[in-house]
N, CA, C and O atoms as a DFTB+ gen file, in Angstrom:
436 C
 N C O
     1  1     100.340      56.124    -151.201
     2  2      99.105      56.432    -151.878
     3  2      98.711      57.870    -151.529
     4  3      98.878      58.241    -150.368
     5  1      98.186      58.736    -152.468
     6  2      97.835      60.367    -152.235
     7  2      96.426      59.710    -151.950
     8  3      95.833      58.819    -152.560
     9  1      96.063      60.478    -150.761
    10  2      95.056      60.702    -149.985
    11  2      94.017      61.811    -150.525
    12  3      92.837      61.723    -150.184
    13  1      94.310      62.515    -151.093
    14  2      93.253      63.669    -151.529
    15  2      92.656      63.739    -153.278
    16  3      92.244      64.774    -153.802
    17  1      92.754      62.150    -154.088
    18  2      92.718      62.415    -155.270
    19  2      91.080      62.394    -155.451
    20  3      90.186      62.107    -154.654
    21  1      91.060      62.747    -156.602
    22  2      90.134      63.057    -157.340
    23  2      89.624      61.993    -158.258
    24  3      88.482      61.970    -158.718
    25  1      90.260      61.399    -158.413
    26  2      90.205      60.229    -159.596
    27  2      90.615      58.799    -159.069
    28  3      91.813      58.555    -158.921
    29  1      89.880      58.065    -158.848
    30  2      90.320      56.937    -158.160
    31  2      90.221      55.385    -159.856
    32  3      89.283      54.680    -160.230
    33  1      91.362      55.484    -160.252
    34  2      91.756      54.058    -161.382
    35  2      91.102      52.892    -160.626
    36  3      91.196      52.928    -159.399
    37  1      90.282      51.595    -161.338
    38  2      90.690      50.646    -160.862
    39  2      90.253      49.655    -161.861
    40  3      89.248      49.470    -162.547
    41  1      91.771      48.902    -161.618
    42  2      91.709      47.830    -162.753
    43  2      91.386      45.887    -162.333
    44  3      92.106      44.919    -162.089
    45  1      90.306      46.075    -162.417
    46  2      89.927      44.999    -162.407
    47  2      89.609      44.576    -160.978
    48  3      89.731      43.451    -160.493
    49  1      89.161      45.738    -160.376
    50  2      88.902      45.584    -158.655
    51  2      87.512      44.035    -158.490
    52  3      86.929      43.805    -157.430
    53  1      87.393      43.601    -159.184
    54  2      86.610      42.260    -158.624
    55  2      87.227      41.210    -159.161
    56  3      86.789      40.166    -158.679
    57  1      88.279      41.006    -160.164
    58  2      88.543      39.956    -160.732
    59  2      89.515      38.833    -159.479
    60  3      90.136      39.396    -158.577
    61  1      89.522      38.141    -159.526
    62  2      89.362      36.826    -158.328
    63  2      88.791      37.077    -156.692
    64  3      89.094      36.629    -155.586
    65  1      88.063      37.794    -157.084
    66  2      87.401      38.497    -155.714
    67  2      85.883      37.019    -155.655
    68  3      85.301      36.390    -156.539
    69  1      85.809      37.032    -154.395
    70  2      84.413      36.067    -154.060
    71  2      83.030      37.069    -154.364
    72  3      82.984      38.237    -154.751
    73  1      81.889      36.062    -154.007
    74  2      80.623      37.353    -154.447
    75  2      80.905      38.120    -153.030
    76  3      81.403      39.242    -153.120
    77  1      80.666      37.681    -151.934
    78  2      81.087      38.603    -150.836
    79  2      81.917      40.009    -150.647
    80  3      81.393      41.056    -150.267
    81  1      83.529      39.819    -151.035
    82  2      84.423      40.517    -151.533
    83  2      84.166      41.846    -152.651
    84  3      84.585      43.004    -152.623
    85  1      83.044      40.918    -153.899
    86  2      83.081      41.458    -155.020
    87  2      81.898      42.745    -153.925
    88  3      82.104      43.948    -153.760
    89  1      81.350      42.349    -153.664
    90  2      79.881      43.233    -153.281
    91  2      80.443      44.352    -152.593
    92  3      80.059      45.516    -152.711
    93  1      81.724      43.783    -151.595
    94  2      81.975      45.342    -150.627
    95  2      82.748      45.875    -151.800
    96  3      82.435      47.044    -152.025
    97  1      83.439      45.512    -152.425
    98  2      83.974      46.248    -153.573
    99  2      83.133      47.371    -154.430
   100  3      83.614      48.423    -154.851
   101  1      81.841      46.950    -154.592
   102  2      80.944      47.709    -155.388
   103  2      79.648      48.433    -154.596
   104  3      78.775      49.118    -155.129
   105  1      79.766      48.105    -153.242
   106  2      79.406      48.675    -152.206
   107  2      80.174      50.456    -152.329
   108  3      79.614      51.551    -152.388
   109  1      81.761      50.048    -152.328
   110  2      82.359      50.822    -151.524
   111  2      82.034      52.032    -153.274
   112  3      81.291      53.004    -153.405
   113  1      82.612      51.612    -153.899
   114  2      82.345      52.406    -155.037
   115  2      81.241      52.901    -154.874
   116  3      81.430      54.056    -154.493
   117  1      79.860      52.624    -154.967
   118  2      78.781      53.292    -154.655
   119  2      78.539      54.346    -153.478
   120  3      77.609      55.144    -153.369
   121  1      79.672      54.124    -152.589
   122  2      79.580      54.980    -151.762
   123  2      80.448      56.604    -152.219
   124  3      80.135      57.786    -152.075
   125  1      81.483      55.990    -152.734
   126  2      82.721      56.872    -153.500
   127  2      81.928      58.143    -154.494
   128  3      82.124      59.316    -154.810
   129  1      81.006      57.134    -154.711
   130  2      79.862      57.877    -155.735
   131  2      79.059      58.952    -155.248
   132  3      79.061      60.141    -155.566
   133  1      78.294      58.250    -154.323
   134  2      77.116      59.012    -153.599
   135  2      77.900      60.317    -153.297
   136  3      77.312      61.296    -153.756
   137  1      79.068      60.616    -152.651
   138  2      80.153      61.426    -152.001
   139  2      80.078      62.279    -152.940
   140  3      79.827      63.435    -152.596
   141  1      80.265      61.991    -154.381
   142  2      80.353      63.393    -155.184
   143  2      81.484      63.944    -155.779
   144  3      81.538      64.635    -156.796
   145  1      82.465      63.538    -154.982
   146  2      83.627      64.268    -154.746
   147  2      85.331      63.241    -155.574
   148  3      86.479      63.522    -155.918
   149  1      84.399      61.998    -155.519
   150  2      85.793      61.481    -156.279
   151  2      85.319      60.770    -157.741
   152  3      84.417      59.935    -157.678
   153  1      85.896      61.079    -159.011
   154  2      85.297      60.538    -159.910
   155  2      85.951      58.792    -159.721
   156  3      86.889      58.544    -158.963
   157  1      85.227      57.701    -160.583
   158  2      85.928      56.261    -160.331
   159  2      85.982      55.872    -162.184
   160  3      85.254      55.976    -163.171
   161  1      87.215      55.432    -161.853
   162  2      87.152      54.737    -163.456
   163  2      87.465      53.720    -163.461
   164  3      88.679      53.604    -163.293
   165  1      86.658      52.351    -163.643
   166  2      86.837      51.385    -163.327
   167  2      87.295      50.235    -164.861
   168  3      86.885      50.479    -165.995
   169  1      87.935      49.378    -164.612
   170  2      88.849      48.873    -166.104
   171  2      87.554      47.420    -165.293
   172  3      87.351      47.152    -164.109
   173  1      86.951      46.806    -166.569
   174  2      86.487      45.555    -165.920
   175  2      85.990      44.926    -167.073
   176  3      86.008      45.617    -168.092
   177  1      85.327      43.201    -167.206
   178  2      85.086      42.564    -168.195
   179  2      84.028      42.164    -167.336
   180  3      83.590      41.149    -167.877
   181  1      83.472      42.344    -166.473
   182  2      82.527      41.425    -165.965
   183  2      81.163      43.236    -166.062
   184  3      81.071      44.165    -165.259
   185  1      80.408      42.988    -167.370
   186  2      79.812      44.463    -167.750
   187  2      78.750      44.156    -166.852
   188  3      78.211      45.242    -166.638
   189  1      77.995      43.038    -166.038
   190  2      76.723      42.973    -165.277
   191  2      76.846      43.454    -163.926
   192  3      75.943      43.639    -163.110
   193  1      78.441      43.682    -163.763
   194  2      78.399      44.314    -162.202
   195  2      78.734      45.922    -162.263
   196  3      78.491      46.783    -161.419
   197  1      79.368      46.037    -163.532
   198  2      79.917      47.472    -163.975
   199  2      78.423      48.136    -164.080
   200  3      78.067      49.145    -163.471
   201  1      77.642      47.379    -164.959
   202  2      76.276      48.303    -165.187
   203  2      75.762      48.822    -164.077
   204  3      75.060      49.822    -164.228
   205  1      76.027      48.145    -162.298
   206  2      75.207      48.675    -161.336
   207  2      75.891      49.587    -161.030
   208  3      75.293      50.447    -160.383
   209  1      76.779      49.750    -161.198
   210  2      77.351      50.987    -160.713
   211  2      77.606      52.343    -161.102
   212  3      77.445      53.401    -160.494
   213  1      78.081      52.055    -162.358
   214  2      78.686      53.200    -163.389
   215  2      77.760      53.778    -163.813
   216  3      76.659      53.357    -164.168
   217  1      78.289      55.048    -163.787
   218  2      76.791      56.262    -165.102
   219  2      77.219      55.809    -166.736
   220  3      76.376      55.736    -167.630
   221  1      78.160      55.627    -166.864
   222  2      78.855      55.860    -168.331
   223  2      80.028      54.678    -168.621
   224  3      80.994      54.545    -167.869
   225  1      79.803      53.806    -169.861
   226  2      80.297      53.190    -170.580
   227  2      81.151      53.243    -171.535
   228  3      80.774      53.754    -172.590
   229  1      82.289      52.821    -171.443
   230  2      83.170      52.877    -172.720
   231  2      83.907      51.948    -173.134
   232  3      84.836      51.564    -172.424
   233  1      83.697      51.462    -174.188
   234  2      84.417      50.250    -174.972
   235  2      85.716      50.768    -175.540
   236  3      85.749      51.728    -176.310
   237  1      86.908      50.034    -175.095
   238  2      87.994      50.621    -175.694
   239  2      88.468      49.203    -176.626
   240  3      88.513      47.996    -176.388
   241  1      88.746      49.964    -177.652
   242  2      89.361      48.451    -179.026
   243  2      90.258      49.213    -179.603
   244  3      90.091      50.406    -179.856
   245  1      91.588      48.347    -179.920
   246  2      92.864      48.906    -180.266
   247  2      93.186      49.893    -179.985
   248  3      93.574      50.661    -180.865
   249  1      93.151      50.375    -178.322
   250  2      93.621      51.974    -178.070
   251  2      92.494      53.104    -178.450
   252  3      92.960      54.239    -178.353
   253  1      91.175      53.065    -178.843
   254  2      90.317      53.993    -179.250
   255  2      89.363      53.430    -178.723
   256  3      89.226      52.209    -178.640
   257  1      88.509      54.375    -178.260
   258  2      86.769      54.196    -177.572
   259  2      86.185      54.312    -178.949
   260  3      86.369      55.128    -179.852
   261  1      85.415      53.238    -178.836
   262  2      84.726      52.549    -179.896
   263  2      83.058      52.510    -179.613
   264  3      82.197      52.166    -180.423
   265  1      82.889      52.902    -178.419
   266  2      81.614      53.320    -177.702
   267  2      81.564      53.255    -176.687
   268  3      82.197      52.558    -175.894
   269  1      80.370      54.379    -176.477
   270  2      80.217      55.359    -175.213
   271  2      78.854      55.264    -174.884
   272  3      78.171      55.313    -175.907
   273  1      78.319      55.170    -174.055
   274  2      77.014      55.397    -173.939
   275  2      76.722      55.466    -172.240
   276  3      77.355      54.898    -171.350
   277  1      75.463      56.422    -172.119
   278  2      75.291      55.889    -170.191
   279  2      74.341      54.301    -169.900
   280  3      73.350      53.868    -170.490
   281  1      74.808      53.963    -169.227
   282  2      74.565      52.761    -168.321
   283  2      73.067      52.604    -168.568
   284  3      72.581      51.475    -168.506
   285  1      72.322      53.636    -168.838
   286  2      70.773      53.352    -168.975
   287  2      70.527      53.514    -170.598
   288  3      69.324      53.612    -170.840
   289  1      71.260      53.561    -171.625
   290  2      71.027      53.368    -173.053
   291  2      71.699      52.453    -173.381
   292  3      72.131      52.516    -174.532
   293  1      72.023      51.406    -172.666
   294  2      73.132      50.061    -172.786
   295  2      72.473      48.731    -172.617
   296  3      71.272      48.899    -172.406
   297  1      72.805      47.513    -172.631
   298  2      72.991      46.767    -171.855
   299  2      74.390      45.398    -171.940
   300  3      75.244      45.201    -172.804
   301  1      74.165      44.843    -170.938
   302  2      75.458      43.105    -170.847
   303  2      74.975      42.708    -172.209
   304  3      75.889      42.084    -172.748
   305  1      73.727      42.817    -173.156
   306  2      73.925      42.229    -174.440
   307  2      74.247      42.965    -175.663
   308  3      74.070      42.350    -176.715
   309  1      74.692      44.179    -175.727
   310  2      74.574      45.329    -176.759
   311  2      76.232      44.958    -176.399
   312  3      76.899      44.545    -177.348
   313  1      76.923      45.098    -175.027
   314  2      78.431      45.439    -174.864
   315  2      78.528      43.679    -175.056
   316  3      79.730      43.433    -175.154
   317  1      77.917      42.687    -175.125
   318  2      79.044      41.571    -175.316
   319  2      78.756      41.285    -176.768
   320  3      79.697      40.602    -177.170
   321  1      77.796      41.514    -177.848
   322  2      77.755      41.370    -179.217
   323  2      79.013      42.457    -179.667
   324  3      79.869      42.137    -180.492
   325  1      78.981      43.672    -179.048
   326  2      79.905      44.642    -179.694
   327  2      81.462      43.672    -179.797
   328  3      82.186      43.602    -180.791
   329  1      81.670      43.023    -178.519
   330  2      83.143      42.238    -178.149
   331  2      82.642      41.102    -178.967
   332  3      83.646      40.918    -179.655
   333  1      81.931      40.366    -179.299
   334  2      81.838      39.001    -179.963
   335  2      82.260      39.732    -181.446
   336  3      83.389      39.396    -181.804
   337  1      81.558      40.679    -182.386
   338  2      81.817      41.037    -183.345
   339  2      82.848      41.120    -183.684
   340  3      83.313      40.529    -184.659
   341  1      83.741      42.268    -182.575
   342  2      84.921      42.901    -182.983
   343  2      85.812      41.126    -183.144
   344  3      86.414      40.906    -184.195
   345  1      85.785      39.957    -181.960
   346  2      86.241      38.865    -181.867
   347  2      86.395      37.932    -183.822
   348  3      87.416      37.605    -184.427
   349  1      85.227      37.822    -184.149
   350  2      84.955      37.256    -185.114
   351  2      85.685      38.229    -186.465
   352  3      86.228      37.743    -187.456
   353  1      85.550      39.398    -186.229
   354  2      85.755      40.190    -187.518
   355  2      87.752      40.100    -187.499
   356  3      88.456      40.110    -188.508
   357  1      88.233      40.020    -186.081
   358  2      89.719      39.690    -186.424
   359  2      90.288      38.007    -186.291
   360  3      91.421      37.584    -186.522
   361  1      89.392      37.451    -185.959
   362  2      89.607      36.121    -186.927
   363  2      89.117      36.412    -187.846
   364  3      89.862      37.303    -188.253
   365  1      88.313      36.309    -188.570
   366  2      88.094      36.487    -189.812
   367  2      89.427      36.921    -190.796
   368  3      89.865      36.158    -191.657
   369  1      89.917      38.091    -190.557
   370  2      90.840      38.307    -190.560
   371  2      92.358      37.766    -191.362
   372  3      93.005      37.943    -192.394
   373  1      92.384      36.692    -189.569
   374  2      93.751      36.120    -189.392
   375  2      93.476      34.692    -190.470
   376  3      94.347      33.921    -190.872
   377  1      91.985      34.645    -190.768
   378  2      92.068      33.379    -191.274
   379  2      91.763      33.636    -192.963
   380  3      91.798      32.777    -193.844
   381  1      91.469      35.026    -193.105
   382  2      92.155      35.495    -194.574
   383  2      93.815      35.324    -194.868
   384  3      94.209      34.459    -195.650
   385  1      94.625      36.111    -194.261
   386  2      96.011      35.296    -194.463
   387  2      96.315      34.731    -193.998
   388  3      97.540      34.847    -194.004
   389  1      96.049      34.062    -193.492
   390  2      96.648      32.585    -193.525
   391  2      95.657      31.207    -193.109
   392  3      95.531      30.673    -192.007
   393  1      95.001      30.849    -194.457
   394  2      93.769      30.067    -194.717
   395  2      93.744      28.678    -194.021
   396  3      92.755      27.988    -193.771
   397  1      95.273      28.381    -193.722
   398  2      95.525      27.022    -193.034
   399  2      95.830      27.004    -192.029
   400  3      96.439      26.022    -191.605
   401  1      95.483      28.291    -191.060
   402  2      95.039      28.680    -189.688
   403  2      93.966      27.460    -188.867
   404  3      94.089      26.985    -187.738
   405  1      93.023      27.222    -189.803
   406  2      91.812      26.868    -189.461
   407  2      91.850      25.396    -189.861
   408  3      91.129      24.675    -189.172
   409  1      92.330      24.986    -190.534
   410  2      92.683      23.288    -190.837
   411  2      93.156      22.260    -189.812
   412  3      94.273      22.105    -189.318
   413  1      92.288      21.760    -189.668
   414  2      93.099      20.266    -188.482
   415  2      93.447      19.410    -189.194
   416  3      93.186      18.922    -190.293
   417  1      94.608      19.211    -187.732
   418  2      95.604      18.050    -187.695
   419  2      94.941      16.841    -187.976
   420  3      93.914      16.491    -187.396
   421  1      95.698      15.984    -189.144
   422  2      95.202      15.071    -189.570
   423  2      95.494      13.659    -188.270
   424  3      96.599      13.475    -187.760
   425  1      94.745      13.148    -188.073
   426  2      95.045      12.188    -187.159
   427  2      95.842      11.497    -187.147
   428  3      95.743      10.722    -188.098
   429  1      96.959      11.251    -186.332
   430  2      97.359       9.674    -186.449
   431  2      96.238       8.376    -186.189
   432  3      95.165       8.214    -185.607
   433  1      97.287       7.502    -187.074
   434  2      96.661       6.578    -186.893
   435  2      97.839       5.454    -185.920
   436  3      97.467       4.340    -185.553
């Protein structure tokens, strides 16, 4: 690991983490922060712990940022309608071609 970066990635640094775990995790980031000195880019789905931390938001969909905004013109319900939408609009979609996507199995009897 380089010791002197600038940019610290992290993908999914709380996912099967406990609340304990998760907290020094977002502890330590906040500290990373305060410092000045290292930017953090954090990859995550859980947006209520991202919001305490992060200045700046970005929704990425099919490879393109799809929105940006800082952490204080946002919130967990603006970023999970944006993901429910995009969700519904590609079913929608999948269930234009091919209409018998959505049809159930007729029961046995």
């Amino acid at each position: 690991m380089y010791s002197d970066a600038r940019i610290l990635l992290l993908d999914e640094p709380l996912a099967a983490m406990g609340a304990k775990e998760g907290a020094l995790i977002l502890d330590l980031v906040r500290d990373l922060k305060a410092r000045g000195d290292v930017s953090v880019i954090i990859i995550a789905h859980n947006y209520g712990q991202i919001l305490e931390v992060c200045d700046r938001i970005n929704l990425l969909q099919h490879g393109s940022i799809t929105f940006d905004k800082p952490t204080s013109e946002t919130s967990v319900q603006e970023l999970t309608d944006l993901v429910v939408a995009e969700y519904r609009a590609a079913r929608t979609q999948k269930l234009r071609a091919d209409p018998g996507m959505n049809a159930r199995p007729t029961p046995r009897r």
